[in-house]
Each structure stands twice: as structure tokens, then as C-alpha cells.
C-alpha positions in Angstrom: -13.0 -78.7 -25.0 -12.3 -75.3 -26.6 -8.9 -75.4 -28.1 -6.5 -72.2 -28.2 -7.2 -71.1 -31.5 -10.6 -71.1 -31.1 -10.8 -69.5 -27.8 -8.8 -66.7 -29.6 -11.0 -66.4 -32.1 -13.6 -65.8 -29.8 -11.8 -63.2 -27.7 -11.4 -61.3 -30.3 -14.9 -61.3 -31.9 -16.2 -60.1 -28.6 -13.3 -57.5 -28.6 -14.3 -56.1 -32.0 -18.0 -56.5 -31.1 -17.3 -53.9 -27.6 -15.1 -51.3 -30.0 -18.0 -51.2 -32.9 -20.7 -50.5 -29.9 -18.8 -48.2 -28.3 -17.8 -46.2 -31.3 -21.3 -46.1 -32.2 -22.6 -44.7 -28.6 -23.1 -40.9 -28.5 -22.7 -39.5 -25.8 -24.9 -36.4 -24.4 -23.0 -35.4 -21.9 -20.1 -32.7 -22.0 -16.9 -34.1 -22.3 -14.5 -32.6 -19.7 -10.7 -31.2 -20.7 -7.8 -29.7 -18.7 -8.9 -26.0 -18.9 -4.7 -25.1 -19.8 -4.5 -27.3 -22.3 -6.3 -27.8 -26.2 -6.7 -31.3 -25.4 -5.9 -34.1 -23.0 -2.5 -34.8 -21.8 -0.4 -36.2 -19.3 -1.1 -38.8 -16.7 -5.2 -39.2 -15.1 -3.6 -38.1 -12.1 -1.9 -34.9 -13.2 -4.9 -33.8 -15.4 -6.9 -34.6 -12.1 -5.2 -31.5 -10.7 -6.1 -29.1 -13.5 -9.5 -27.0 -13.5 -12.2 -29.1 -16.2 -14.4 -27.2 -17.9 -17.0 -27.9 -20.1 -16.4 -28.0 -24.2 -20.0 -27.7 -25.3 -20.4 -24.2 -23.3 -17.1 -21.9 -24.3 -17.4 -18.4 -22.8 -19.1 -15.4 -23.6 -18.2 -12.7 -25.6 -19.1 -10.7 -22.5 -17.4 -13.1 -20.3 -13.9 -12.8 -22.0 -14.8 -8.6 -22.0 -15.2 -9.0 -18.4 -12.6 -10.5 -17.8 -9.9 -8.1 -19.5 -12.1 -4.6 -18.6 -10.6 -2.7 -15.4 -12.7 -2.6 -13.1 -14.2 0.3 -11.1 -15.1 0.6 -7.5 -17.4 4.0 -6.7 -16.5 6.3 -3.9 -18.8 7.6 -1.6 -19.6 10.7 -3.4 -20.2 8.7 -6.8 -18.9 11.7 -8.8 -15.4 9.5 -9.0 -14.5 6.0 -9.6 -11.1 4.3 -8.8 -9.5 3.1 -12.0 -7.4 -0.8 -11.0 -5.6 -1.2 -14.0 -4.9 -4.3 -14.9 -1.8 -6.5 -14.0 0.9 -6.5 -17.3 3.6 -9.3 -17.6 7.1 -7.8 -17.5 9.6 -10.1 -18.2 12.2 -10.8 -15.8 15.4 -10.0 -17.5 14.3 -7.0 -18.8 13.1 -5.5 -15.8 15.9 -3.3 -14.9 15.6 -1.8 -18.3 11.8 -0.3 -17.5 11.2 2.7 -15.7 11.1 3.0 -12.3 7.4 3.5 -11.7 7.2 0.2 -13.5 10.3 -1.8 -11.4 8.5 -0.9 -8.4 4.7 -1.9 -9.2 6.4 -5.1 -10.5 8.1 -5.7 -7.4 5.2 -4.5 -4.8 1.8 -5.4 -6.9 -0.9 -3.6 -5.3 -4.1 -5.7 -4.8 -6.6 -2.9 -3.5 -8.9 -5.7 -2.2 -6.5 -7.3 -0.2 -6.1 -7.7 3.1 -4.1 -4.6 5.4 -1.1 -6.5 6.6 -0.8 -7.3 10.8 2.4 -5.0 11.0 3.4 -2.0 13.1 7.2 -0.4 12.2 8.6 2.2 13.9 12.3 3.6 14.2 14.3 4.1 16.4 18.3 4.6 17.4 17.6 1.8 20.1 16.3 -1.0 20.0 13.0 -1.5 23.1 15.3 -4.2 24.8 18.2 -2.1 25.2 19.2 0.0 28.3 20.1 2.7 26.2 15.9 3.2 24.6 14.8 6.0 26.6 12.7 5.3 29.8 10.1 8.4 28.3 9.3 6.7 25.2 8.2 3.0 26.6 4.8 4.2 27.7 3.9 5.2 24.1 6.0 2.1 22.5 3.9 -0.1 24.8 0.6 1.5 23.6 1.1 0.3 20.2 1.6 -3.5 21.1 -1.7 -3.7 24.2 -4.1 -1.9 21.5 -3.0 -4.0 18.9 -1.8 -8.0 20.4 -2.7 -9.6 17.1 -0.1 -7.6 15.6 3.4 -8.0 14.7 5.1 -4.9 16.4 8.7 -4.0 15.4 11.1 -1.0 16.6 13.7 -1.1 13.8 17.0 0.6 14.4 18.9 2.4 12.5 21.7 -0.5 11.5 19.1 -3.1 11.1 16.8 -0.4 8.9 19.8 -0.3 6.3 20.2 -4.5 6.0 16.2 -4.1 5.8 15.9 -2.1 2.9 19.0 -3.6 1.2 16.7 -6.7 1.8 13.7 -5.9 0.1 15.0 -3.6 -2.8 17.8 -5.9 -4.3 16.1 -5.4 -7.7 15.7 -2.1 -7.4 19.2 -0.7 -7.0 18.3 3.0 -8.1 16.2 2.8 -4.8 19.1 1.4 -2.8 21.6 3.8 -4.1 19.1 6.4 -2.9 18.4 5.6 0.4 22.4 5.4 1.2 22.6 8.8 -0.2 20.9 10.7 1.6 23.0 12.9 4.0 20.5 13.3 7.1 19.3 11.1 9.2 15.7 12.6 8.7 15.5 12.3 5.3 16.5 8.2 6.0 14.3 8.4 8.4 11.0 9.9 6.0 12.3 7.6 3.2 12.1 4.5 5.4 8.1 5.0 6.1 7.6 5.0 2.9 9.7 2.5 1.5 8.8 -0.5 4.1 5.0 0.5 3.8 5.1 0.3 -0.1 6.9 -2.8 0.3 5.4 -4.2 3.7 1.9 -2.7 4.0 0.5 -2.1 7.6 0.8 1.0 10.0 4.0 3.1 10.6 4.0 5.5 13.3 6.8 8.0 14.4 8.1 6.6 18.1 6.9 9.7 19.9 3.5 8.5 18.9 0.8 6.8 21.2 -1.7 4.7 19.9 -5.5 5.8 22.1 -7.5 3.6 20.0 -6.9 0.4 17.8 -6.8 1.2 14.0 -9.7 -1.7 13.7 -11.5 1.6 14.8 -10.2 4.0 12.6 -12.5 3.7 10.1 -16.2 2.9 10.4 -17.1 -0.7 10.1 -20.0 0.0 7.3 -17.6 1.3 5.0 -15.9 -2.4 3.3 -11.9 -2.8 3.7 -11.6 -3.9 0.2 -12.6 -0.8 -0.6 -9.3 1.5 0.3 -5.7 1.0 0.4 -4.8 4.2 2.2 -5.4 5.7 5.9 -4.2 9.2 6.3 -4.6 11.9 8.7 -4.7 16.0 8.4 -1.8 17.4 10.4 -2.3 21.2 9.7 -5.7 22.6 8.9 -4.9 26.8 9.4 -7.4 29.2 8.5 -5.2 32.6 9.5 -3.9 34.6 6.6 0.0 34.3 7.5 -0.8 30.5 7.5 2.1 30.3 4.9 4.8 31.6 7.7 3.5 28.1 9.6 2.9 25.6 7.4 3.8 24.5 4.0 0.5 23.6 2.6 -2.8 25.1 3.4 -4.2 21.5 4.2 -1.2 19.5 5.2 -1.1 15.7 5.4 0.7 14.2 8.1 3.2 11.4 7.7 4.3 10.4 11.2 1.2 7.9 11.1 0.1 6.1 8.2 -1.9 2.9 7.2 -1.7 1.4 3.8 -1.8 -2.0 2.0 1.6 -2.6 0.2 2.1 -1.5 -3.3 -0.4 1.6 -3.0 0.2 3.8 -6.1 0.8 6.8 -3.5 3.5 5.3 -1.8 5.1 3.8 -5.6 4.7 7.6 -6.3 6.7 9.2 -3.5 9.3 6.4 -3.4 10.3 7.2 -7.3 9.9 10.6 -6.5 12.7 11.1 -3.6 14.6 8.0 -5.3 14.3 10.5 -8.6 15.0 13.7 -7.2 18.0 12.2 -4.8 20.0 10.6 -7.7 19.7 14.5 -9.8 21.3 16.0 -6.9 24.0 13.5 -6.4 24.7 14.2 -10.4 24.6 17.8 -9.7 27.0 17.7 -6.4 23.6 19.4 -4.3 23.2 16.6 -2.4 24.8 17.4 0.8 23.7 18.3 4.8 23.8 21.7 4.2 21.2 21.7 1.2 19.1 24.3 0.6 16.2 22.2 0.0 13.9 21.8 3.2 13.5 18.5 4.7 9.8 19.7 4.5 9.8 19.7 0.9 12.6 16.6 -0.3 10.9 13.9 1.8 8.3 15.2 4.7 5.3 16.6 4.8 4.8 19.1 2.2 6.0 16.3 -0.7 3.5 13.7 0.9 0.8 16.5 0.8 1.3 17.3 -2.5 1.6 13.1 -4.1 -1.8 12.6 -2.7 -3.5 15.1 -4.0 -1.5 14.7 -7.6 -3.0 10.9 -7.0 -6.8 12.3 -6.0 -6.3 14.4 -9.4 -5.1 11.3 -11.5 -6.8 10.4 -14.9 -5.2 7.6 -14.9 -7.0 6.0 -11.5 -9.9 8.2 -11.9 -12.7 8.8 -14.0 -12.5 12.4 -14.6 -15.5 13.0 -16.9 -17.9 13.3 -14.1 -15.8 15.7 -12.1 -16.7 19.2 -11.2 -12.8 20.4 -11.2 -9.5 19.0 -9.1 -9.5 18.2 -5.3 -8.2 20.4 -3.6 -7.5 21.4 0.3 -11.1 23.0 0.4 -12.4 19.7 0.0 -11.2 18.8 3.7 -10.9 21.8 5.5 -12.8 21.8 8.9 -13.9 18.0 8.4 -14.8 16.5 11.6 -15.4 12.7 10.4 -12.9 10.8 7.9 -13.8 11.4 4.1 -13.3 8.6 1.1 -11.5 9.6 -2.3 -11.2 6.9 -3.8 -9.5 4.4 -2.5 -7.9 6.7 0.2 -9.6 7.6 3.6 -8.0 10.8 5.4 -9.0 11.5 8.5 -9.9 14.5 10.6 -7.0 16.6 12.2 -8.4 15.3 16.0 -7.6 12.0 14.8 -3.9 12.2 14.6 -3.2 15.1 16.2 -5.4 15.7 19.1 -5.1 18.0 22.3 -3.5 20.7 20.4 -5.7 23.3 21.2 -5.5 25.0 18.0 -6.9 24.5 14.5 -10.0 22.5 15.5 -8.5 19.8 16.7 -10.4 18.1 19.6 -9.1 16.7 23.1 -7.5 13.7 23.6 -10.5 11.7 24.9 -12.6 12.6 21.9 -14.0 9.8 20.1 -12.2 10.4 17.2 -8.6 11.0 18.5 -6.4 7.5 17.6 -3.5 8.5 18.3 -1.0 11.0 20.2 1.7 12.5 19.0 4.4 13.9 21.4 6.1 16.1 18.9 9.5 14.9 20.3 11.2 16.1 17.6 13.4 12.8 17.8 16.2 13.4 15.1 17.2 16.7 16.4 19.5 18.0 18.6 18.4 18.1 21.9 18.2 22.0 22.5 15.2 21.8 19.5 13.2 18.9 19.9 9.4 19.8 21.2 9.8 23.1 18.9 6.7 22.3 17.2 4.5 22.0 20.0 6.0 25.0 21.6 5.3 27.2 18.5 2.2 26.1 17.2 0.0 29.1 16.4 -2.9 29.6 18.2 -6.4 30.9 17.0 
């Protein structure tokens, strides 16, 4: 019979004997290490959660290069490339401090390869379910929600458009001090757009607008959706000398429809731009309803026309050293099929503006018409509204 001392003994021979073969076995495989972390820690279970990598094969120089180069994505014209700088850590408590342009592209991060979000906004004083909407407007509401089901469809009124916005830019208080500035219910009405698209993403569309096709059709299905961020239209395309008495711009982008993933650099632009330019004339006491500044050229169309081409003329999103000189409106004058800068498709004038009768523009069942616009005229007074369609200038 073995007694106690001995059998100790012999447990811990064997012991020793394991621990000396073990520590003499080499092994050739890799051995395996939480990829966050210099060596193994915690519990098996929580380094079961990290990533393993292998420690006989670090990276590449050119793998780590990679990794921290900006990448480029080519146009269709291969002359220009869109520049995606990469994402920079701003820390938290000093956030307020940074400029603007920075708050916001902290806030709304724009990942051109993303997804365009399901969403349709429009405004409106009244809300669809109230007695009070407008009978002449639910065709054209309605449009927007059978074209597009899988969508999330939303008329925001005017008092819920102010909680909104106070909603999403709580960080940003220069924005918020803006927006309930502005004197007019227009210019709330253009900053909105912008403001819950750069935030948001997805399609907004005046409510005098009808949707003919779905926007799944608005561009053509070869060209990738990772590819662009941005879906505009040409509202004004006049080639008559006095074009000038008309229109602001000699190509003029239209704003009452747009599609965009959030955080697009266009959108961050115009949004620090009217945020910049309203807070100066508060300062200054100019900021009132009877301004001299046009409504065309603080918030509509004439300051959207000219952001995106100051964006399509960018050195820092393009690659300029291949270019032949600056975009300019004679790049899209009398197009008849959407053109790609970038990462910004604009469409022809039919598209947005079909049926009227002037400028090129074809008829309402043409292939490329998407959607109506009734030129209501919404935020006037009643004796103006339709003045648009009324005077537009024939050729």
C-alpha cells in the first residue's frame, strides 16, 4: 500500500516531468492575441470577443499606408476624383470650441458609401390628417407615399419643424439660434430642407410637388449607389440674352426636390453658410422682414446654385491636377440625361420640372420626368402664389 508521502512524491515527479516537456515543445503554429491589446488579458471569455490575429504575420508597410491614404472614387469622366478625407477624432468637450464646419461634420459624419436613408419630409402649415390641409394638395401628398410604400413619409408642420430641429441640433446652438432668427417663414422654410437632409438624409420635396416616378428610378441602375451622395435637378436652363431679368443664375439648381445621404459636404456647406450669414445680420440689426437681401439669394435657389458648384470646384474633394479649368453652367446646359460630378448626380431640367413648355423641358409623360411641381407658391399670400408658372418666359 502506497502511503501519503509517497504518493506525493510521485504526484509531483509526474507534475515536474509534464512542465519540463511542455516547456521544451515548440510550437509551429501562430500563437493568437486580442488584436486591441499587446498581450493577453482578461477572462477566456472576454478575449473570446475580441478580433485574433496572428503574431508571426504583422502588417505591411503597404497595409498600414492603405489603411490611413484617402481614398478616391473616379467619376464618369475620369478627369476628376472625389477626395473622402479621412474621419479625425474631436474630443467631446472641446467641440463647441471648433469651427462650425467642423461641429457639423462631427455631428452628421458623411459616409459616401452608405446607404440613402428610406425618408420623405415635406412641410407644411397642416398637418395631412387635419381638416384644415387643403383638399388640392392630397393628390400630390398621396403620390409621394403609393410610389414609394417602403418609405417612411412625414408632412412636418410648422410647430413640430421647430421641436425637430431643436431636436437634432442641441450641440450645435449657433445653428439653433439661426433657425429661430430668421424673420420669414420662407427662409425657415429653405433652411429646414437643408438642415433635416444634412442631418436626416433621404428626399425632401416642396408640398406642391408630385412624385411621377419612384426615385429607385431616378438614376440608372448601372451607375453603383455607393458611388454619390447627392441627387439634384436643373430648375432654369435659359438661353435668351435678358435671361438675367428671369433668373438668378444662368444654370439654376433647384431646391424644392432633393435626394442626399446625411452629412453631404454640400448640405454641411449651405447650413454654415445661412447659419453664418444670419448671425452677421442679427449683429448688424439687417436682419429683419423687410431686408433687402432676396430670399433668392440668403437661403433659395441662387445660394444652393452657387454651393454646388463652389463644391464641384473644391481642391479639397477633388483632384484638380487633371482638370481642364472650373465647372461651370456650360457643363450642363441642354443635357437631356443626368450627369456625375463626383459624387453628385444632377439631373436634366424635364426631370424636375416637366410640362413647362419652355427651356427644353419635356412633357410630363416623358421618361425622364420624376416629378411635378405645381409652382403653388405655398408661403405667399394668396393674390401671388402660381406667379412663377404664370410668368415663365417662353422661347
Amino acid at each position: 500500500m502506497i502511503s501519503f508521502k509517497r504518493a506525493l512524491l510521485i504526484a509531483g515527479t509526474l507534475l515536474t516531468f509534464f512542465i519540463f516537456l511542455r516547456s521544451r515543445h515548440k510550437s509551429n503554429g501562430p500563437v493568437l492575441r486580442p488584436l486591441n491589446s499587446p498581450k493577453p488579458t482578461g477572462s477566456f471569455s472576454e478575449n473570446q470577443l475580441n478580433t485574433l490575429q496572428d503574431e508571426s504575420d504583422p502588417p505591411s508597410p503597404a497595409d498600414v499606408a492603405a489603411k490611413s491614404t484617402p481614398s478616391r472614387t473616379p467619376t464618369d469622366s475620369g478627369e476628376r476624383y472625389t477626395y473622402k478625407k479621412p474621419k479625425t477624432q474631436v474630443i467631446i468637450g472641446n467641440l463647441k470650441a471648433k469651427p462650425l464646419r467642423e461641429q457639423l461634420a462631427y455631428q452628421f459624419p458623411y459616409d459616401p458609401e452608405g446607404k440613402f436613408p428610406a425618408y420623405i419630409w415635406q412641410t407644411w402649415k397642416y398637418a395631412p390628417a387635419s381638416g384644415d390641409f387643403g383638399e388640392s394638395l392630397r393628390p400630390s401628398e398621396a403620390s409621394w407615399s403609393e410610389l414609394h410604400p417602403n418609405f417612411v413619409h412625414e408632412v412636418i408642420t410648422d410647430n413640430v419643424a421647430v421641436h425637430l430641429i431643436r431636436h437634432l441640433y442641441a450641440s450645435v446652438p449657433t445653428v439653433l439660434d439661426a433657425y429661430n432668427s430668421l424673420p420669414l417663414p420662407v427662409l425657415k422654410a429653405d433652411f429646414f430642407r437643408y438642415l433635416i437632409l444634412l442631418a436626416r438624409g433621404g428626399i425632401y420635396s416642396d408640398i406642391d410637388t408630385a412624385a411621377l416616378q419612384s426615385a429607385v428610378n431616378w438614376v440608372p441602375q448601372e451607375v453603383p449607389r455607393s458611388s454619390y451622395g447627392l441627387i439634384i435637378g436643373i430648375e432654369a436652363d435659359p438661353e435668351r440674352p435678358d435671361w438675367h431679368d428671369w433668373y438668378s443664375r444662368r444654370i439654376q439648381f433647384c431646391q424644392w426636390t432633393i435626394q442626399a445621404k446625411p452629412g453631404h459636404p454640400v448640405l454641411r456647406e449651405i447650413v454654415a453658410k445661412i447659419t453664418e450669414d444670419t448671425l452677421q445680420m442679427k449683429r448688424e440689426g439687417t436682419l429683419t422682414k423687410d431686408s433687402k437681401r432676396s430670399v433668392m439669394e440668403f437661403t433659395g435657389p441662387g445660394v444652393w446654385t452657387d454651393t454646388v458648384f463652389d463644391y464641384f470646384n473644391d481642391e479639397e474633394y477633388f483632384d484638380m491636377s487633371t482638370s481642364q479649368g472650373n465647372i461651370t453652367w456650360e457643363h450642363f446646359t441642354g443635357i437631356k440625361a443626368a450627369k456625375k460630378v463626383g459624387d453628385v448626380v444632377v439631373l436634366p431640367i424635364t426631370s424636375f420640372s416637366p410640362g413647362i413648355q419652355t427651356m427644353g423641358a419635356g412633357d410630363d409623360d416623358d421618361p425622364m420626368a420624376f416629378v411635378k411641381h405645381a409652382f403653388e407658391g405655398s408661403w405667399k399670400p394668396e393674390n401671388e402664389r402660381h406667379i412663377e408658372e404664370k410668368n415663365l418666359p417662353k422661347w
